[in-house]
Structures are given as structure tokens and as C-alpha cells.
C-alpha positions in Angstrom: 72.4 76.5 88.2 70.6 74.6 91.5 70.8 75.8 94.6 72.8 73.1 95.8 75.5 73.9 93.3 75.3 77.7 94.2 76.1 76.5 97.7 78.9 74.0 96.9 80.3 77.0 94.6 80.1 79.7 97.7 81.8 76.8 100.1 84.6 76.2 97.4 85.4 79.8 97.5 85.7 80.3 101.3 87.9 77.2 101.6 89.9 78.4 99.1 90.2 82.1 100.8 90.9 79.8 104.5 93.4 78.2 102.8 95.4 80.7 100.2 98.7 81.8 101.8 98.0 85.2 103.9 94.4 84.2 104.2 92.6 84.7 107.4 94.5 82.8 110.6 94.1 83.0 113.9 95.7 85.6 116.2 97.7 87.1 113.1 97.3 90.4 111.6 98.2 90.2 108.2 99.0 93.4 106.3 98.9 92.8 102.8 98.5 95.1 100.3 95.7 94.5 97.4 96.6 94.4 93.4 95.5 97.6 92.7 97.1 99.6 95.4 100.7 97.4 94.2 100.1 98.9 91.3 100.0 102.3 91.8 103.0 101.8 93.6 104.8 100.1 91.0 103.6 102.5 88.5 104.8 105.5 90.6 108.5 104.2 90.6 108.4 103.7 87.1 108.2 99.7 87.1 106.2 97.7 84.4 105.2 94.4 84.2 107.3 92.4 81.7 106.7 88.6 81.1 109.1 86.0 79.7 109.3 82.6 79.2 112.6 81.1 80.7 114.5 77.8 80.6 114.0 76.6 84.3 117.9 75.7 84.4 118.2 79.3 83.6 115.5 80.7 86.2 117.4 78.3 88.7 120.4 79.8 88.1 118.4 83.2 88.3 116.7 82.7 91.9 120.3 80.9 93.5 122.0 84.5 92.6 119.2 86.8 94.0 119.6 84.0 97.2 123.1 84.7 97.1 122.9 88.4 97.0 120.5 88.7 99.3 118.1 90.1 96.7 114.9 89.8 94.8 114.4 88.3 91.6 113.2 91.7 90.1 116.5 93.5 91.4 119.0 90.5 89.9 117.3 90.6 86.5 117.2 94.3 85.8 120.5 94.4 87.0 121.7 91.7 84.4 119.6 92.8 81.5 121.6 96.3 82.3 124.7 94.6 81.8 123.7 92.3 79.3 122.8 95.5 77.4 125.4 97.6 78.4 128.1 95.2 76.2 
């Protein structure tokens, strides 16, 4: 690899940390909490990752109930897959 393209490489990365959301701006304190750290606190309540493939209709319909609830998508899925499973 040249030099040059080292460089380009290094400025492609800091642009892309300036612009990710909850990158570094201005006059704001941002407290966010790394990967690792979530996952100690996911793993001490018990929570594992689980992915699916969904329909988007159906994840639609999925993120207009947790908006209607007032809830999470995390909290409106368990709490269908309860019932779902419950019948």
C-alpha cells in the first residue's frame, strides 16, 4: 500500500467518525455507551441477541405498534412472541 493511499484511508475514517450519528459535535456531550459495555448489560438481564429475517409489511406493522405503545421494538416483540406462544 503507498503512502498516499494510507493517507486517503486514515482521512476516510475520520470523516466517517465526524459524520456517524453521535460522533464528535460541537458544544455536545454525548454519553454513549460502547458495544462491549451494552453487552454486559444485556447479558446481566438475561437478554440475547436473536436475529430474524421479516417481511417489511410485517416489521412496519411491528414498529407502528411499539410507536403506538410508546415502546421499543425489543419490548413489542417479546411481548408478542409471549403471546404468540402462550396459545
Amino acid at each position: 500500500m503507498k503512502k498516499t493511499d494510507l493517507a486517503k484511508s486514515d482521512a476516510k475514517k475520520l470523516m466517517g467518525k465526524m459524520a456517524a450519528p453521535g460522533g464528535a459535535e460541537f458544544g455536545k456531550a454525548a454519553v454513549a455507551v460502547d458495544r462491549r459495555e451494552q453487552r454486559r448489560r444485556d447479558q446481566a438481564l438475561g437478554l440475547v441477541p436473536f436475529a430474524v429475517k421479516l417481511n417489511s409489511g410485517l416489521v412496519a406493522q411491528i414498529n407502528a405498534l411499539a410507536a403506538e405503545q410508546g415502546a421499543d421494538v425489543n419490548t413489542v416483540v417479546a411481548a408478542l412472541l409471549q403471546k404468540g406462544l402462550a396459545d
